[in-house]
VEXDREN-2710 file (C-alpha; in Angstrom, 1 decimal):
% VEXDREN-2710
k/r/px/py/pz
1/UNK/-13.3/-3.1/33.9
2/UNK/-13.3/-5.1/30.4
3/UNK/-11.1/-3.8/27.9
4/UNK/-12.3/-2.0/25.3
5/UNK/-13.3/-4.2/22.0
6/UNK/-12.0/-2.7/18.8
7/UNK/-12.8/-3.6/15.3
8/UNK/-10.1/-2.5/12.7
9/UNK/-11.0/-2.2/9.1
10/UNK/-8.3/-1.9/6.2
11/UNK/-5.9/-3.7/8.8
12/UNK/-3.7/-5.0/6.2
13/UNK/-3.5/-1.3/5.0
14/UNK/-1.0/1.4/5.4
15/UNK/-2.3/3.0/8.0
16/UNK/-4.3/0.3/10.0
17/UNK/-1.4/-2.3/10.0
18/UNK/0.6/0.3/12.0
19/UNK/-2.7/1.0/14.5
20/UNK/-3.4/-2.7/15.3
21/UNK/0.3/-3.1/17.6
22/UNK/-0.8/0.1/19.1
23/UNK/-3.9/-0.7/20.2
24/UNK/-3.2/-4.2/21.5
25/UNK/-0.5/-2.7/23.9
26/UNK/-3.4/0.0/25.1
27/UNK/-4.9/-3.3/26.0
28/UNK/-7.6/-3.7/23.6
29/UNK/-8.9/-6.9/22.4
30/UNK/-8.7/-5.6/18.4
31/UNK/-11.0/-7.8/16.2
32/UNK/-9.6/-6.7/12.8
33/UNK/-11.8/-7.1/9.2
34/UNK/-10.7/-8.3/6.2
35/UNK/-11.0/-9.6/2.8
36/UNK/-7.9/-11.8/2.6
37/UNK/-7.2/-13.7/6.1
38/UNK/-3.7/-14.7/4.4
39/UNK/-2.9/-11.0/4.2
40/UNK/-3.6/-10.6/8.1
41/UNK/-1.9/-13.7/8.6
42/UNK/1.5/-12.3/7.2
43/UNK/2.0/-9.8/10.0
44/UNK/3.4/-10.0/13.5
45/UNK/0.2/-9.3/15.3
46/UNK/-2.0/-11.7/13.9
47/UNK/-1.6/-14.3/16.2
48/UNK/-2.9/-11.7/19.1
49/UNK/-6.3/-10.5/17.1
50/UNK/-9.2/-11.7/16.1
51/UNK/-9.7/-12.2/12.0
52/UNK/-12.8/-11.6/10.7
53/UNK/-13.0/-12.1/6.7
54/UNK/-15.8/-9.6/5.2
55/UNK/-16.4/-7.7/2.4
56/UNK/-17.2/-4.2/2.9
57/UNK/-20.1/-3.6/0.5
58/UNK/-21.8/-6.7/2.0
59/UNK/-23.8/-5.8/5.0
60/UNK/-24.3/-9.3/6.8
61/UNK/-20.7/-9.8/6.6
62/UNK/-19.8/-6.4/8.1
63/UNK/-22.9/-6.8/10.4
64/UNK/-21.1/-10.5/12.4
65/UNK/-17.6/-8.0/12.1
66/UNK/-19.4/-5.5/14.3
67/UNK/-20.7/-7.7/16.7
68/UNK/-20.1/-6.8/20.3
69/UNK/-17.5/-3.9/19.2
70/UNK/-17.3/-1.3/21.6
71/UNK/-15.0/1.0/19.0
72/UNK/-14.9/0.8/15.1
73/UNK/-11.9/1.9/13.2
74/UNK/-13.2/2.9/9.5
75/UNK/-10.1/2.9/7.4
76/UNK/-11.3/1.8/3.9
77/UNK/-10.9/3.8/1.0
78/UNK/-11.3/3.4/-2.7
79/UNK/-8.8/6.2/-4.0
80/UNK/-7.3/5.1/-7.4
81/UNK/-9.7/2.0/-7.8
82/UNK/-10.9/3.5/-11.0
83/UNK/-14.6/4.9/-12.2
84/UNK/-16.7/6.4/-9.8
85/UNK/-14.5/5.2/-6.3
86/UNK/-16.7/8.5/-4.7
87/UNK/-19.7/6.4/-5.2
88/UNK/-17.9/2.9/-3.7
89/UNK/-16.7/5.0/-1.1
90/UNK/-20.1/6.0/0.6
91/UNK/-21.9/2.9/-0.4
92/UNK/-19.5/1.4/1.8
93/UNK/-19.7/4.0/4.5
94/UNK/-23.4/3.7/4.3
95/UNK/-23.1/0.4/5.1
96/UNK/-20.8/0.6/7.9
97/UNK/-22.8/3.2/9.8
98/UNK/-26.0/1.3/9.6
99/UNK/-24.4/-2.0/10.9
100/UNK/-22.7/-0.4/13.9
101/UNK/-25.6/1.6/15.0
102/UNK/-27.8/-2.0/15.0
103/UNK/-25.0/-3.7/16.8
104/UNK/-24.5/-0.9/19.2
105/UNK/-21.4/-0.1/18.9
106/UNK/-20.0/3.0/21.1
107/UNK/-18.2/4.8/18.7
108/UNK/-16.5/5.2/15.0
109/UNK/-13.7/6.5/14.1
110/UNK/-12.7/7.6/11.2
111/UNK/-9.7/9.1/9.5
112/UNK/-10.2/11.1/6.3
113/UNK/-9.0/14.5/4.7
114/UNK/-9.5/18.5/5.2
115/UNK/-12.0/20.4/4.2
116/UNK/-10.7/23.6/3.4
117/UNK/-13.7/26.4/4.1
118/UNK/-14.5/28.3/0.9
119/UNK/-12.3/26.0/-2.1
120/UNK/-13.5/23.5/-4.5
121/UNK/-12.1/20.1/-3.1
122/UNK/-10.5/17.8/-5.3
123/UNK/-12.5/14.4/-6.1
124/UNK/-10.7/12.8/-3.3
125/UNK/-11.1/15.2/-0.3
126/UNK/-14.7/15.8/-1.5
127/UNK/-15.1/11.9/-1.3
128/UNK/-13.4/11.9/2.0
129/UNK/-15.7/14.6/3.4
130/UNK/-19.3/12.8/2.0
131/UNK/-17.6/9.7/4.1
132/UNK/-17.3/11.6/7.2
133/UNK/-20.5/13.2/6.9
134/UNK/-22.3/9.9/6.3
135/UNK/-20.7/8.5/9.7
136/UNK/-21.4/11.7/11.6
137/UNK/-24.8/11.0/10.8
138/UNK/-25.0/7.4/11.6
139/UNK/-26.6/8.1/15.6
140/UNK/-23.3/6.5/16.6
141/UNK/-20.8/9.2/18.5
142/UNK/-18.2/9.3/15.6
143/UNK/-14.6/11.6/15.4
144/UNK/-13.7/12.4/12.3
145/UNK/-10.0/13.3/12.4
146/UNK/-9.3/15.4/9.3
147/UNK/-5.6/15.6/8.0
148/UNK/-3.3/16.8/5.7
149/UNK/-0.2/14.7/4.4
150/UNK/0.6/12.3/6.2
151/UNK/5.0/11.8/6.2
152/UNK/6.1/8.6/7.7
153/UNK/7.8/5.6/5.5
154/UNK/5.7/3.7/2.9
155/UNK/3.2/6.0/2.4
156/UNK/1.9/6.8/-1.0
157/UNK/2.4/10.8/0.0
158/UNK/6.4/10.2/1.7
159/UNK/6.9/7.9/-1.7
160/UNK/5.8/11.2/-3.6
161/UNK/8.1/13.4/-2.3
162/UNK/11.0/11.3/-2.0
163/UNK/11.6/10.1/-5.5
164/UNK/10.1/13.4/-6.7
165/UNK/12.9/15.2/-4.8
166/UNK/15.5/12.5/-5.3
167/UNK/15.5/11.8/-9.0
168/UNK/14.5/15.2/-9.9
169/UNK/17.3/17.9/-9.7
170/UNK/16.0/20.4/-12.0
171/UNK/11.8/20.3/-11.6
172/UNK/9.0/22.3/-13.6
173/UNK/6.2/21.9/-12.0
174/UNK/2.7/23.2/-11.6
175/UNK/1.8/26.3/-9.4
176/UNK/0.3/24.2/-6.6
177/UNK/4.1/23.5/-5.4
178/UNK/2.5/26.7/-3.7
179/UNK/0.2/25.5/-1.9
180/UNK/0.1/25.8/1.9
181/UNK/0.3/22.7/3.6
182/UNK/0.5/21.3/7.2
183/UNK/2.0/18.2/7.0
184/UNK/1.4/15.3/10.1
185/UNK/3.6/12.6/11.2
186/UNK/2.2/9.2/11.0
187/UNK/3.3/8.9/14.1
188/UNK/0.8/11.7/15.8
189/UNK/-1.9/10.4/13.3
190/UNK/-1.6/7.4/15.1
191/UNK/-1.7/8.0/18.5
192/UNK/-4.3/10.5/17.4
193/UNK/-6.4/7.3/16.3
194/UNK/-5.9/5.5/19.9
195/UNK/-6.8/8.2/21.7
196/UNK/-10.1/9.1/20.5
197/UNK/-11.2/5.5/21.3
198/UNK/-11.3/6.9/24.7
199/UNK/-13.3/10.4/23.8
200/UNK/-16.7/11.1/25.9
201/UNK/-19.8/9.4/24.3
202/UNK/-21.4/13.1/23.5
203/UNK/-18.3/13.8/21.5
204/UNK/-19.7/13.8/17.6
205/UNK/-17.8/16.1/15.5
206/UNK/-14.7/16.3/13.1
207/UNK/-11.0/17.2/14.2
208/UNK/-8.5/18.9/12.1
209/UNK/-5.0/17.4/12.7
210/UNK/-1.7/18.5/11.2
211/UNK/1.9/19.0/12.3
212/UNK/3.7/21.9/13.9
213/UNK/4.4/23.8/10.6
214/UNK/2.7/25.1/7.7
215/UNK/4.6/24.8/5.1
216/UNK/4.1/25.1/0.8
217/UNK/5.0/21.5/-1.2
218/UNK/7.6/23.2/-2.4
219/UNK/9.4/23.7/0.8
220/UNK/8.7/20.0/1.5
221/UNK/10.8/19.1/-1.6
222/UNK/13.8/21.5/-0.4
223/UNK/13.9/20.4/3.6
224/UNK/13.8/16.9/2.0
225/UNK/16.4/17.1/-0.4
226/UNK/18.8/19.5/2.8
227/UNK/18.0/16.3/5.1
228/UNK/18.8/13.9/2.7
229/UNK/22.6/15.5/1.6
230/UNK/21.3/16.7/-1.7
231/UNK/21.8/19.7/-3.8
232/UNK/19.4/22.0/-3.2
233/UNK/16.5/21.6/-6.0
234/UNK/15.8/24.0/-8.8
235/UNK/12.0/24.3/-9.6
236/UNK/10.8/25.9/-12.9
237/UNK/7.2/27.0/-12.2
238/UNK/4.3/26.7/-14.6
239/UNK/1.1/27.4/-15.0
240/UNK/-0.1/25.2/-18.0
241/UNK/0.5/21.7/-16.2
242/UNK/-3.0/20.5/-15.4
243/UNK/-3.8/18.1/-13.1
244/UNK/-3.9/14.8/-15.4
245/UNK/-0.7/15.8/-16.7
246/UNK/0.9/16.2/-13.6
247/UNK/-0.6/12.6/-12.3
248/UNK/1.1/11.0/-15.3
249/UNK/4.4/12.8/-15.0
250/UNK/4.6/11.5/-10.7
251/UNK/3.5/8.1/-12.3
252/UNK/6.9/7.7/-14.8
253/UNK/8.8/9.3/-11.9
254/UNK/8.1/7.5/-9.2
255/UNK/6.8/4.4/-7.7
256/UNK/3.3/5.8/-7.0
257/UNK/1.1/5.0/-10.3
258/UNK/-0.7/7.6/-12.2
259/UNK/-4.1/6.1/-11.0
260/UNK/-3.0/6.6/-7.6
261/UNK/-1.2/10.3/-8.5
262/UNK/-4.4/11.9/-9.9
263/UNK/-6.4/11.7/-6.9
264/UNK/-3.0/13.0/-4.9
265/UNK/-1.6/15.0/-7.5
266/UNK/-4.9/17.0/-7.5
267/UNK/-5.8/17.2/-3.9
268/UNK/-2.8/19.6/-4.1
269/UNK/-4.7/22.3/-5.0
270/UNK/-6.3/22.6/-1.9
271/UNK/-5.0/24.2/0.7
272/UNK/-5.0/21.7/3.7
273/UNK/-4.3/23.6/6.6
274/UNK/-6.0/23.4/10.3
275/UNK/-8.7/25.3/11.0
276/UNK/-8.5/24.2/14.6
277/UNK/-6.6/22.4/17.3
278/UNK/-10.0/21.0/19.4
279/UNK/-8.1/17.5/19.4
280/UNK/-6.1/18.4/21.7
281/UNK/-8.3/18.6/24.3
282/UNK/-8.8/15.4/24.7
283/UNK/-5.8/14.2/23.3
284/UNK/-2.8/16.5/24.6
285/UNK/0.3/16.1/22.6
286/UNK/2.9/14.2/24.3
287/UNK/5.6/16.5/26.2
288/UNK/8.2/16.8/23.2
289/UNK/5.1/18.2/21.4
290/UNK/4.1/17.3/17.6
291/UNK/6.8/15.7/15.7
292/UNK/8.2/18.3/13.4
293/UNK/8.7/17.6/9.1
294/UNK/12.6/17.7/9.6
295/UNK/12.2/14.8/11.9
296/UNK/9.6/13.1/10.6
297/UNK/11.5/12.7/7.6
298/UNK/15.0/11.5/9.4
299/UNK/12.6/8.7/10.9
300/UNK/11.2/7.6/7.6
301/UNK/14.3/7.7/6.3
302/UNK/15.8/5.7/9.2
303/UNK/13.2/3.1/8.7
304/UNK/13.7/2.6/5.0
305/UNK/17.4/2.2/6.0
306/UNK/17.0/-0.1/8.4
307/UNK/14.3/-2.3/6.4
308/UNK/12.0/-1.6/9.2
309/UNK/8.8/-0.7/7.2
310/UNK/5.7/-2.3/8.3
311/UNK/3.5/-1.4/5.9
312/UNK/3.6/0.0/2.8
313/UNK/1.0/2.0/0.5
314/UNK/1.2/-0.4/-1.8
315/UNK/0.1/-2.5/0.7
316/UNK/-3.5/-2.0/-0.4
317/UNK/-4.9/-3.7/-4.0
318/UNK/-3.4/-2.2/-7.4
319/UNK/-6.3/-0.7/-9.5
320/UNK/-7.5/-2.7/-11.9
321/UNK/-4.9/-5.4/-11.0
322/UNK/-6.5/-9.2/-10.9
323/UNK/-7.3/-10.5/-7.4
324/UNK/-8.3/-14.0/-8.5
325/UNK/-6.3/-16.6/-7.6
326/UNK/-4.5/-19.3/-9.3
327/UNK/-6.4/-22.4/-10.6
328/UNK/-5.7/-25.8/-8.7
329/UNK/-7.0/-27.8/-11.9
330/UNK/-4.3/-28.2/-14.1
331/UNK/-6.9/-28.2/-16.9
332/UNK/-9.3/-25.9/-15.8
333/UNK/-12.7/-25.7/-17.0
334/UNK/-12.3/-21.5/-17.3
335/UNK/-10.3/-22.0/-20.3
336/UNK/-6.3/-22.3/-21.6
337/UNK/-3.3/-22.3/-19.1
338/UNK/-0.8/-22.2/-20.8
339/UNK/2.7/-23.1/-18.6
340/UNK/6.5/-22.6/-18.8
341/UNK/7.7/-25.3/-16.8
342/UNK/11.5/-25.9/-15.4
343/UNK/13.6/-28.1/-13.5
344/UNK/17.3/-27.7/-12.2
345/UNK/19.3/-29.2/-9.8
346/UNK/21.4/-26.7/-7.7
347/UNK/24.6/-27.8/-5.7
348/UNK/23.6/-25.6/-2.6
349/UNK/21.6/-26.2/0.4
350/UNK/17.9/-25.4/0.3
351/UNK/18.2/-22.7/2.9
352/UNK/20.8/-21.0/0.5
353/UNK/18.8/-21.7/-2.2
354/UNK/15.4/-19.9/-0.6
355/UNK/17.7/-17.0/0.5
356/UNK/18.1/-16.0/-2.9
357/UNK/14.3/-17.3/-4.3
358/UNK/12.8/-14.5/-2.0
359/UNK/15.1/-11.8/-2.4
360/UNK/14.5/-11.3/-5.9
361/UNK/13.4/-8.6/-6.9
362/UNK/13.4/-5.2/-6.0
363/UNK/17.2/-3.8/-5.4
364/UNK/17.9/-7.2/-6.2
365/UNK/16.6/-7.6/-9.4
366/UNK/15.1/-10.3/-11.6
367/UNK/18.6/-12.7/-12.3
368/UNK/18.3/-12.6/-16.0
369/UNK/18.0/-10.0/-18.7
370/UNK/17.6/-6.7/-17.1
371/UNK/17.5/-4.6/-20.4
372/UNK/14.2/-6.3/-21.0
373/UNK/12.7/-6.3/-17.3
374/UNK/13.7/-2.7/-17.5
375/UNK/11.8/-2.4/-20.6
376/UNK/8.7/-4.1/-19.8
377/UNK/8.7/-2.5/-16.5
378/UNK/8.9/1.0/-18.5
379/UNK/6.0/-0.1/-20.6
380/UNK/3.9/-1.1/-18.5
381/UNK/3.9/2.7/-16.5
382/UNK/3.3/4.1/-20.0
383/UNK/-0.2/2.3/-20.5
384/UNK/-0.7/2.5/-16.8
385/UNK/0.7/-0.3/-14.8
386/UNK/2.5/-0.5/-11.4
387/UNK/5.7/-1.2/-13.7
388/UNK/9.0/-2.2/-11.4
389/UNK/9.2/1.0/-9.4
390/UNK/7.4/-0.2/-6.5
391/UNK/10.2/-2.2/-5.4
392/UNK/9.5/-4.6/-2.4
393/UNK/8.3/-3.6/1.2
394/UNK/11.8/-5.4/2.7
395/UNK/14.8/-6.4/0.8
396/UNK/15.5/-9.7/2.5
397/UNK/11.4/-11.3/3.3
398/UNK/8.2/-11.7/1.6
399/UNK/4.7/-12.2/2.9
400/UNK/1.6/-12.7/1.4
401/UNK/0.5/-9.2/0.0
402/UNK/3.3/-7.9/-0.4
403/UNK/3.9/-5.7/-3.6
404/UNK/7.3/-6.7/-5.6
405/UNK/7.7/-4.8/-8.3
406/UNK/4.8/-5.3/-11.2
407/UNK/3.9/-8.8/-9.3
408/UNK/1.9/-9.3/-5.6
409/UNK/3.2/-12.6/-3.3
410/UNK/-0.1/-14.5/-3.4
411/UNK/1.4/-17.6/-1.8
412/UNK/4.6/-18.3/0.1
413/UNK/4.8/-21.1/2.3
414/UNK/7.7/-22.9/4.8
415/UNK/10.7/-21.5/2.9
416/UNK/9.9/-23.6/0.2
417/UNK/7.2/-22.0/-2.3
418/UNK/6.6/-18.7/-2.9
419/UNK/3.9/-17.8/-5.9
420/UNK/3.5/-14.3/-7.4
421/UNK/0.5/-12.9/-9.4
422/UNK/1.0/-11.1/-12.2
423/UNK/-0.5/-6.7/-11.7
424/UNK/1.1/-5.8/-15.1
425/UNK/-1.3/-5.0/-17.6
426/UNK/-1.7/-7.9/-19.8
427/UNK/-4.3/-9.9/-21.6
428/UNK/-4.8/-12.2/-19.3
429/UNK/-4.0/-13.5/-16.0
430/UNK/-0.6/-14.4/-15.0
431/UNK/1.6/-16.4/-12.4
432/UNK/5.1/-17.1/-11.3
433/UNK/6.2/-20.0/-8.9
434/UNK/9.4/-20.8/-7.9
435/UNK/10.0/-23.9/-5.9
436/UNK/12.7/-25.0/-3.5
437/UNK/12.3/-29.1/-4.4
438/UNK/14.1/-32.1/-2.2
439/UNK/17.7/-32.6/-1.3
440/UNK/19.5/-35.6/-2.9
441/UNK/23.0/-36.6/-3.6
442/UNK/24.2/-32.9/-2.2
443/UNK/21.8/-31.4/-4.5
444/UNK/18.8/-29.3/-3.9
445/UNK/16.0/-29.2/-6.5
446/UNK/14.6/-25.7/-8.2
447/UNK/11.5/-26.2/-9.8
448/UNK/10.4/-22.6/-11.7
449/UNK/7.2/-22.5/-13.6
450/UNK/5.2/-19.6/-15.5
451/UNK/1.7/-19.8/-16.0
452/UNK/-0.6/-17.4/-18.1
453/UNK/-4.5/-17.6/-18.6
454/UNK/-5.1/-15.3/-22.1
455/UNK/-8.3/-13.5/-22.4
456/UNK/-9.9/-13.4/-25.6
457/UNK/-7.4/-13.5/-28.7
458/UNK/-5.7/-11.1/-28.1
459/UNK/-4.3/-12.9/-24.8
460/UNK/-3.6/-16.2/-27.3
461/UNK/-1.2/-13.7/-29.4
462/UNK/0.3/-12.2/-26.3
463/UNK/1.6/-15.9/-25.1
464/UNK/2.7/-16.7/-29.0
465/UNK/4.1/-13.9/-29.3
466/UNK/6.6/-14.3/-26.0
467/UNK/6.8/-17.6/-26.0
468/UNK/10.3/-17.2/-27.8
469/UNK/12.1/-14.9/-25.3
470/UNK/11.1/-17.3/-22.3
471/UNK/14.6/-19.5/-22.8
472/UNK/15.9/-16.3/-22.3
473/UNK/14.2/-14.6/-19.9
474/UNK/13.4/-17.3/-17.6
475/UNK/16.0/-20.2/-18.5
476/UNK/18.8/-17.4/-17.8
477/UNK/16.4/-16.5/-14.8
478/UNK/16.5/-19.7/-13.3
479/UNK/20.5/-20.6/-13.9
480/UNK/21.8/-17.7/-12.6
481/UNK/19.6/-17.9/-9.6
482/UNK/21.1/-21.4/-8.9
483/UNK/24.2/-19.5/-9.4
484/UNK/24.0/-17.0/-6.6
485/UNK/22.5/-20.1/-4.5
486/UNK/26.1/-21.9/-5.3
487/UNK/28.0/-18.5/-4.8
488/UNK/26.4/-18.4/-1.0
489/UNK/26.7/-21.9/-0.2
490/UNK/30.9/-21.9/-1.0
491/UNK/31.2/-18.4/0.6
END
């Protein structure tokens, strides 16, 4: 018997990075679509799938994607991409359903959110639902599998609760803190997922899934704060603190930004509870049963400890943040580049040298004047950026995609380059390469260069303006890199 061919969309994502491994060792020969093949490229499994580079909304693309797939993953979404991401989200569903029902494919599979019986939903499980419906509808046998919050480390919802709970000893929040929910480990989601690549072909429905416990957010924030050694949490409930508000407040908080929050922030409202445990008929929980929120959190926790985290939420694209990439023509025809460009000769090894280039960052921080990193990072959440509290996915690597702080790897390459684009707001587009140059003499080279594309004139006064502060910011930057490079060579 063949094994089953699987196409995974949003494989660079949060949840399909983590499905991929699991479905190549159920033996399935996983085709996986994407928009950036360097993204796929970065991770462990590439070298075992097939990449196929597609756009969602574009239907020939998706159509040679879906070619001779016998089960279709559909893990897109569009949640905190700004204006109507409802709309995008069907469009792109639409599309999907159409394409796998002309290239016969067996089944979908698709995982979304609750649909509480008798509440309003929030934008985002209402989006989640018109998805599901459209794929239910396609004439191919789909499973919808409907859950909750989803705990396991990197995701947007864990992210939530930890720095919410962490940073926040005294809380007043809204009254959905109140709100009963059944929380999932990513985990179970995921062998959820592989399993109902193997359901019957008249199976067509949707599948509530949650965890062992029902539980209110509030609890969530208490068990959290108990596993993690902290003082039990003191939460001031109102009832004024609307939605929007509450999106902005998790946005300054933590890492999560407030286009991101909303969406969340309101989906807390409903009550996301299952209505039924169908699933497991025909996928039985595994003898130890679900994993319970205790333990779910202990093995997020573990992960972020050991620097184990595969993929991240920020994994996906930062709304509103620029995807195009940096111009080969030094005097490109689309208009100014301005550069900062620096040289410096380091008396440590390259290896040394890239050890500390690609652990910037983060933890880490930026090797020059934190006050104003700090301070740019703080403005930039105020007018809606990603600012620094994102961090970095693992404290020691990089790969392409990867999220690092208000900046996205867009290029690294043989432990000698590594090129980050800009995802602060700014008035323009902007780039940071740093450079790990030839050896000579017992010297290494360090070659550092900023480059910044304004839009319009306010992105001319925005490079005058901080063209000053860039002996300080990224002169200090670069010495006291070359520093710790010196400091780890003599150690």
């Amino acid at each position: 018997m063949s094994p089953t061919r699987s196409l995974v969309t949003g494989a660079t994502g949060y949840v399909g990075g983590r499905l991929v491994p699991i479905l190549l060792a159920a033996g399935h020969d996983v085709r996986v679509m994407v928009r950036d093949e360097r993204k796929a490229r970065a991770h462990l499994w590439s070298d075992d799938v097939e990449i196929a580079v597609a756009d969602a909304t574009n239907a020939d693309q998706v159509a040679e994607a879906m070619a001779d797939i016998d089960v279709a993953y559909f893990l897109l979404h569009s949640i905190g991409t700004g204006g109507d991401f409802a709309a995008t989200e069907r469009g792109i569903a639409e599309t999907f359903a159409a394409e796998a029902l002309r290239a016969g494919v067996r089944r979908i599979v698709y995982l979304g959110g609750m649909d509480p019986a008798g509440e309003k939903l929030s934008e985002h499980l209402r989006s989640r639902k018109e998805v599901g419906d459209v794929l239910l509808a396609s004439g191919v046998p789909t499973a919808v599998l409907q859950a909750g919050v989803v705990i396991g480390s990197g995701s947007a919802s864990f992210e939530m609760l930890r720095y919410l709970t962490e940073r926040l000893p005294i809380m007043v929040t809204p009254k959905w803190v109140n709100t009963r929910i059944q929380p999932i480990a990513i985990r179970d989601v995921l062998r959820y997922l592989r399993g109902c690549a193997d359901l019957p072909d008249d199976v067509n429905r949707a599948f509530d899934i949650g965890g062992p416990e029902v539980l209110t957010y509030l609890d969530l924030m208490q068990r959290f704060a108990a596993i993690s050694g902290l003082p039990r949490r003191r939460i001031l409930r109102v009832p004024v603190l609307t939605p929007g508000l509450s999106s902005h407040w998790v946005g300054l908080i933590t890492p999560v930004p407030a286009s991101l929050a909303r969406p969340l922030v309101e989906s807390l409202k409903n009550t996301v509870v299952a209505s039924d445990d169908d699933i497991k008929k025909y996928v039985p929980d595994l003898p130890q049963g679900l994993i319970a929120f205790d333990r779910s959190v202990e093995l997020a926790l573990t992960k972020v400890q050991d620097l184990d985290v595969p993929t991240r939420w920020s994994s996906a694209a930062t709304a509103g943040a620029p995807s195009e990439g940096l111009p080969t023509d030094p005097d490109w025809a689309g208009g100014s580049l301005y550069q900062d460009e620096r040289t410096r000769e380091v008396s440590a090894s390259p290896e040394h040298l890239w050890t500390i280039i690609e652990g910037i960052g983060g933890r880490n921080g930026w090797y020059s004047w934190a006050l104003a990193w700090w301070a740019r990072g703080v403005l930039d959440r105020v007018v809606g950026g990603p600012g620094l509290r994102r961090g970095r996915r693992n404290a020691k690597a990089l790969a392409v995609g990867d999220a690092l702080d208000f900046w996205r790897v867009e290029e690294t390459d043989d432990k000698s380059y590594l090129r980050l684009r800009a995802e602060m707001k700014l008035p323009g587009l902007a780039w940071l390469e740093l450079e790990v140059g030839s050896t000579e003499g017992g010297t290494t080279t360090f070659h550092h260069r900023a480059l910044f594309h304004p839009r319009g004139l306010l992105g001319q006064a925005y490079w005058w303006a901080i063209l000053p502060f860039h002996g300080i910011i990224f002169g200090s930057m670069q010495k006291n890199i070359a520093k710790a490079a010196e400091a780890l060579e003599s150690a």
